[in-house]
N, C-alpha and C positions, 0 to 999 in steps of 0.2 A: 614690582606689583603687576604691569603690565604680562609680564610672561609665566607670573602664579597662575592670573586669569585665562593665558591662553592653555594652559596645563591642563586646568582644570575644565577648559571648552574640551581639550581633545579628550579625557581622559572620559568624560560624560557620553560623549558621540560614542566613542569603543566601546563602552559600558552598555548604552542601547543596543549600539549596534552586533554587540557579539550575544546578544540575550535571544538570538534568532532560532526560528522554528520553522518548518516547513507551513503548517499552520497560520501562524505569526504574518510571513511571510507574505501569504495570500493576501488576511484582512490587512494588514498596513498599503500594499498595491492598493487595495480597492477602496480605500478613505483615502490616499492622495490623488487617485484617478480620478481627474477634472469630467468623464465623461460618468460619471457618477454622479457628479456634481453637478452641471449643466439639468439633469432630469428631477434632480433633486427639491434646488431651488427653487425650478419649471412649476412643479407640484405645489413648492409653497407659496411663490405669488400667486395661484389663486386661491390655496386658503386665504392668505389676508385680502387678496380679493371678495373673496365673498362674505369674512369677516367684516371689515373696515368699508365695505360698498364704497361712500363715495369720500371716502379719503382715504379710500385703497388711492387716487387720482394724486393725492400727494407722498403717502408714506412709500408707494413702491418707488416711484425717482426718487426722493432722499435715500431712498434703502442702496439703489442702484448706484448714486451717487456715491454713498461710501464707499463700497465695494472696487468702481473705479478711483477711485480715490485712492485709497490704499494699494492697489494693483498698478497704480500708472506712477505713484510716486516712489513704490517698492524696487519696478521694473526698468523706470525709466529715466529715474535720477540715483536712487541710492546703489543698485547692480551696478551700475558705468564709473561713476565718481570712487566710491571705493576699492572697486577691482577687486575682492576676497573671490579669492579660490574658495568652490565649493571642495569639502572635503574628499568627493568621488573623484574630483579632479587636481589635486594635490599630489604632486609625487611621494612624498613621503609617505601619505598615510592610504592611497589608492588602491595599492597592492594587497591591504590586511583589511581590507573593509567587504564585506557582505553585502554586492552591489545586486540584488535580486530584480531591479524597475531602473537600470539604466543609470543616466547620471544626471540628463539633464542640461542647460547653459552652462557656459563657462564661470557665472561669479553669484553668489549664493548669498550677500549683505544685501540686504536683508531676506526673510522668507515672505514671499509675496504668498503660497500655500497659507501660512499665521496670519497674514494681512489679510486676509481676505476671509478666512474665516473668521476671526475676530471679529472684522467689521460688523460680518454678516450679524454673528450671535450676540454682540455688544450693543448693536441698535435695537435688535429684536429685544431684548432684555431692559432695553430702557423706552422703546413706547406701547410694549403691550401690556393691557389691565394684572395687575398680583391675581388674578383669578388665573392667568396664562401662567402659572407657576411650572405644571410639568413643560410645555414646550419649551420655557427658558430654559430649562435644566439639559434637555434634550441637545439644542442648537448650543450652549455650552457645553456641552460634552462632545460635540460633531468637533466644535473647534478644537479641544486639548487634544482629541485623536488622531487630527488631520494634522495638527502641528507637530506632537510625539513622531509624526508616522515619516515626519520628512529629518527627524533624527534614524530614529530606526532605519532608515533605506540608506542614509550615509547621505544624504543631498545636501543637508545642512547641517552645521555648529550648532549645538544648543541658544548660542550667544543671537545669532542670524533667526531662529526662529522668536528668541525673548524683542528682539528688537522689533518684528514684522509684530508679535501681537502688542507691542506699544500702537505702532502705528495704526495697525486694525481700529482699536480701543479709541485712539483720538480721534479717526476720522467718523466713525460709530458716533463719538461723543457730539461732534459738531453738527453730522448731518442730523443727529436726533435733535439735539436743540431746534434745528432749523425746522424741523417737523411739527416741534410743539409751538412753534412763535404762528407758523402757518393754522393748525390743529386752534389756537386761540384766534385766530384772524378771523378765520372763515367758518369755524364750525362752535362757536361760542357758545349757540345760544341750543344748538341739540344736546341730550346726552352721552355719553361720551361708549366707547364698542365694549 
């Protein structure tokens, strides 16, 4: 069963990964390029800054919190204790891969790229008003790209990114709770953004 599953890891990685295009190519680099990212988010905490006013003071640390969350536990417990070769770095499969943006570290269980985006678009999706319908969809969509895109460049297993958007999703799930027990603490008696 075990080696059906890893069959079908490799055979999905080659599948993205040989679907490459010069094109392709570009956009996938530039949705997993973290300095994309960095200005990105920049932009959006102050939307919800200026959205949420003063519980921007709480939602932006539980937001930050997941994000490290999922980043420090992707990076700093599950890469080390597992040791999976990322696929760019796998002799077997190294030489037939379409490495366009490098490789990367040495161990790829889990995608911290998934964990992090996840997180991000998981929390965002469970404390902004259903009137925030396009932005949810938006910041979901950032995430399936930015995960897809760390297949497509060969960095990761399909398996390493499904696993990194668990973790995103649970750390999302907890730090938003913790949002809304504070959200009824302190801000009960206003109307809500």
């Amino acid at each position: 069963m075990i080696e059906r599953l890893q069959a079908l890891d490799r055979w999905l990685l080659i599948a993205a990964n040989d679907s490459h295009s010069s094109l392709m190519d570009k956009w996938m680099v530039f949705f997993t390029d973290r300095f994309v990212w960095f200005p990105a988010y920049f932009v959006m905490a102050l939307v919800l800054g200026y959205l949420f006013k003063r519980r921007a003071l709480l939602l932006l640390p539980m937001l930050g919190l997941s994000i490290l969350l999922s980043d420090g536990i992707s990076s700093r417990i599950f890469k080390p204790f597992f040791a999976r070769l990322r696929p760019c770095h796998d002799p077997d499969l190294s030489e037939t891969l379409n490495l366009v943006h490098g490789c990367g570290g040495q161990f790829g269980f889990l995608s911290s790229h998934a964990a992090n985006a996840f997180s991000l678009a998981v929390f965002l999706i469970l404390v902004l008003p259903q009137r925030f319908w396009l932005i949810k969809i938006v910041v979901l969509l950032w995430a399936v790209i930015v995960s897809y895109s760390r297949i497509y460049l060969g960095a990761h297993y399909p398996s390493d990114v499904a696993a990194g958007t668990l973790l995103g999703c649970l750390a999302a799930w907890g730090c938003a709770e913790l949002y809304k027990i504070g959200e009824r603490r302190w801000w009960h008696s206003e109307p809500a953004v």
